[in-house]
C-alpha positions in Angstrom: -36.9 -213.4 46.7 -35.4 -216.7 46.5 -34.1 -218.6 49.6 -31.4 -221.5 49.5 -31.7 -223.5 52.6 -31.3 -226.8 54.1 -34.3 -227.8 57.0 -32.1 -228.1 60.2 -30.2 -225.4 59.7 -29.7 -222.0 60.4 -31.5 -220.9 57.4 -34.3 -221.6 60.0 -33.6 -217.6 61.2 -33.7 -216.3 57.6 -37.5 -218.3 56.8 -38.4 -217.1 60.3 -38.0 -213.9 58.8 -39.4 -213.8 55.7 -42.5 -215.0 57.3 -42.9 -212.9 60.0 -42.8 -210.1 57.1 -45.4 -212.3 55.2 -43.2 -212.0 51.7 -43.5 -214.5 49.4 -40.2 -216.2 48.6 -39.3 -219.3 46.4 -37.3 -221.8 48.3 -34.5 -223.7 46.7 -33.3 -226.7 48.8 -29.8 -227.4 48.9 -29.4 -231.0 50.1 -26.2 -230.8 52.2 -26.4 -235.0 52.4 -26.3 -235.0 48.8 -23.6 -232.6 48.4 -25.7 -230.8 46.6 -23.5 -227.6 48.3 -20.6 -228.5 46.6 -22.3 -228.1 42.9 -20.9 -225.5 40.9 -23.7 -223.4 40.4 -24.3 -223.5 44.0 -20.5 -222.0 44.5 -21.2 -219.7 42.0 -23.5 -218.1 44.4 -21.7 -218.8 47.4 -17.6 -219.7 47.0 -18.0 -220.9 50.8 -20.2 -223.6 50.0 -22.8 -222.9 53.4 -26.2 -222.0 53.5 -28.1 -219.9 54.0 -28.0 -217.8 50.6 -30.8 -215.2 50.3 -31.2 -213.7 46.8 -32.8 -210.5 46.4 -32.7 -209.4 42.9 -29.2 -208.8 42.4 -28.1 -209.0 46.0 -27.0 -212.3 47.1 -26.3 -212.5 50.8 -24.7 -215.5 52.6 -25.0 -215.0 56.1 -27.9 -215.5 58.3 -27.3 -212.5 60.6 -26.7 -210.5 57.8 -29.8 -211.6 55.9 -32.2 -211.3 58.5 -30.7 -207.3 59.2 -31.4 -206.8 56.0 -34.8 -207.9 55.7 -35.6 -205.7 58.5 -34.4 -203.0 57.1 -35.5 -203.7 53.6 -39.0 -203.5 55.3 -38.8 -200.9 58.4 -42.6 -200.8 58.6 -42.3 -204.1 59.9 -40.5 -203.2 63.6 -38.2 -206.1 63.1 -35.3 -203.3 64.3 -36.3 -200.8 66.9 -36.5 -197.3 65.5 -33.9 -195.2 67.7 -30.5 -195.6 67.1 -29.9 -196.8 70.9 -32.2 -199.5 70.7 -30.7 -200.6 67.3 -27.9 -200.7 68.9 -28.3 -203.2 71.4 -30.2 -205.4 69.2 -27.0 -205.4 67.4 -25.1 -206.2 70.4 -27.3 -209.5 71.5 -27.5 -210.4 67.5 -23.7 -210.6 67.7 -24.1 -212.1 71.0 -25.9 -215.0 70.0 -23.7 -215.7 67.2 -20.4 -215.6 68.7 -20.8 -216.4 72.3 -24.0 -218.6 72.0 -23.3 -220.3 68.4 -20.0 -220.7 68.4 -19.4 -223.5 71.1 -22.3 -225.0 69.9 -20.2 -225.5 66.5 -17.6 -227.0 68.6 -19.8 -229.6 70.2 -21.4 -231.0 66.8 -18.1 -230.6 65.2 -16.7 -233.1 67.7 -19.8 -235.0 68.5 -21.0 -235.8 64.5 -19.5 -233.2 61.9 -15.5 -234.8 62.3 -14.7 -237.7 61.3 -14.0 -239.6 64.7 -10.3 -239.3 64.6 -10.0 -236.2 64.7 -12.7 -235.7 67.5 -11.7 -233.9 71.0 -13.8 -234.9 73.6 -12.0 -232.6 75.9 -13.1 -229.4 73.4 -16.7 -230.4 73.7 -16.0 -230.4 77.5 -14.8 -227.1 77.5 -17.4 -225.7 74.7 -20.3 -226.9 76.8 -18.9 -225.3 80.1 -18.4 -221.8 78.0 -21.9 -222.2 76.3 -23.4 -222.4 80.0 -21.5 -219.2 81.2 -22.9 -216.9 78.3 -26.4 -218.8 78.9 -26.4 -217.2 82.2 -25.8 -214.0 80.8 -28.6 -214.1 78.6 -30.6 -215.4 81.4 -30.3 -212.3 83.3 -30.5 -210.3 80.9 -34.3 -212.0 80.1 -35.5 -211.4 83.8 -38.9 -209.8 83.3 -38.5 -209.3 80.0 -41.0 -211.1 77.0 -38.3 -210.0 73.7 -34.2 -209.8 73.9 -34.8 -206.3 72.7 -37.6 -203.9 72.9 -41.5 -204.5 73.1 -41.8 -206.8 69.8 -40.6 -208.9 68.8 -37.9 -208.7 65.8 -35.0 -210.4 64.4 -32.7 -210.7 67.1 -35.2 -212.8 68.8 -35.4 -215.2 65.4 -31.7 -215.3 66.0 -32.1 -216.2 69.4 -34.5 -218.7 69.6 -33.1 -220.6 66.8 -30.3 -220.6 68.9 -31.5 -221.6 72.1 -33.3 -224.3 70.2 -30.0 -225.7 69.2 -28.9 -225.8 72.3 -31.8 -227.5 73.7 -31.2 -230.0 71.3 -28.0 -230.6 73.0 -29.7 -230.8 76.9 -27.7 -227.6 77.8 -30.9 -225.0 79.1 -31.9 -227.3 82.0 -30.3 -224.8 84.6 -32.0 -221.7 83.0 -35.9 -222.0 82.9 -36.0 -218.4 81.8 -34.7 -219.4 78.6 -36.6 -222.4 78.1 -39.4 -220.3 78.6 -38.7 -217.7 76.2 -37.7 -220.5 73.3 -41.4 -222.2 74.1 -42.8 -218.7 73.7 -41.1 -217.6 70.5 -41.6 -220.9 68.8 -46.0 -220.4 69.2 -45.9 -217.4 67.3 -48.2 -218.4 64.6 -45.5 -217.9 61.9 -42.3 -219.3 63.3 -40.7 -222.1 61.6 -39.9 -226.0 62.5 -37.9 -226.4 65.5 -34.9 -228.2 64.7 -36.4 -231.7 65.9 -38.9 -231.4 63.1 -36.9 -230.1 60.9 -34.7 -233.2 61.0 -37.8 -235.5 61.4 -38.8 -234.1 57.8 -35.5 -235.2 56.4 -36.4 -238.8 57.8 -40.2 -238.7 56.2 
């Protein structure tokens, strides 16, 4: 397997993966400073021009979600997906959960904080993304009460997706009101084969 990825990013979840499974992969990094994104036989594999790609042979996958569901199906011995079909399904709710209402005003706030140029930054969106980042933070919260893992007695993908998630937001100083979460992310991030957080992944880029 061969994994394109970039340190702070959300290829994060997909190495999380792989190692957690214990497969060895070849890493290819794709230097989004350098634009390296934007070479053509980059496009070739992904006309989007994002990372993560994971390449499997002759399946290329570009998302993160989707890479890390496949990897856990790929290799059900593993437990990365719960075995019954209800339980599947909620880790597919709180997958899609922490990629739409977690990640997505967390896009907002770095687009408008760093990603635009300043022009076309609006302070007021970043207002509002932060405020509905907090609201579906709470939700998680809850939902964690008493429990170790998102979903289930392991842990599995959904909590790679998670955590990395959580971490981003921590990076932005937006778990201080849920100490369940903060919890949880210090938790998942000592399992002996998680990743970088994304302070050392960015502190490798500096090196």
């Amino acid at each position: 397997m061969r994994l394109y990825e970039f340190p702070p990013t959300r290829s994060i979840r997909v190495r999380w993966t792989l190692q957690e499974l214990g497969i060895d992969f070849e890493s290819v990094t794709v230097n989004l400073v350098a634009g390296d994104h934007r070479r053509p036989e980059f496009l070739a594999l992904n006309p989007a021009a994002k990372i993560p790609v994971l390449v499997d042979g002759d399946v290329v996958l570009t998302e993160s979600v989707a890479s890390v569901m496949y990897l856990a199906e790929k290799y059900p011995e593993h437990g990365l997906l719960p075995g019954s079909l209800a339980a599947r399904g909620q880790a597919y709710r709180w997958l899609l959960f922490a990629a739409t209402e977690l990640e997505q005003p967390l896009w907002r706030i770095a687009r408008h904080t760093r990603l635009y140029p300043e022009e076309q930054r609006l302070p007021a969106d970043v207002a509002i993304a932060r405020r509905e980042f907090t609201e579906m933070a709470a939700v998680l919260a809850r939902h964690m009460e008493g429990r170790e893992f998102v979903v289930g007695a392991h842990a599995g993908v959904v909590d790679f997706v998670t955590a990395y998630t959580l971490d981003w937001a921590n990076e932005n100083a937006l778990l201080e009101s849920y100490p369940v979460l903060r919890a949880y992310l210090e938790q998942m991030y000592a399992r002996p084969r998680a990743p970088m957080r994304i302070a050392a992944a960015f502190a490798s880029l500096r090196a």
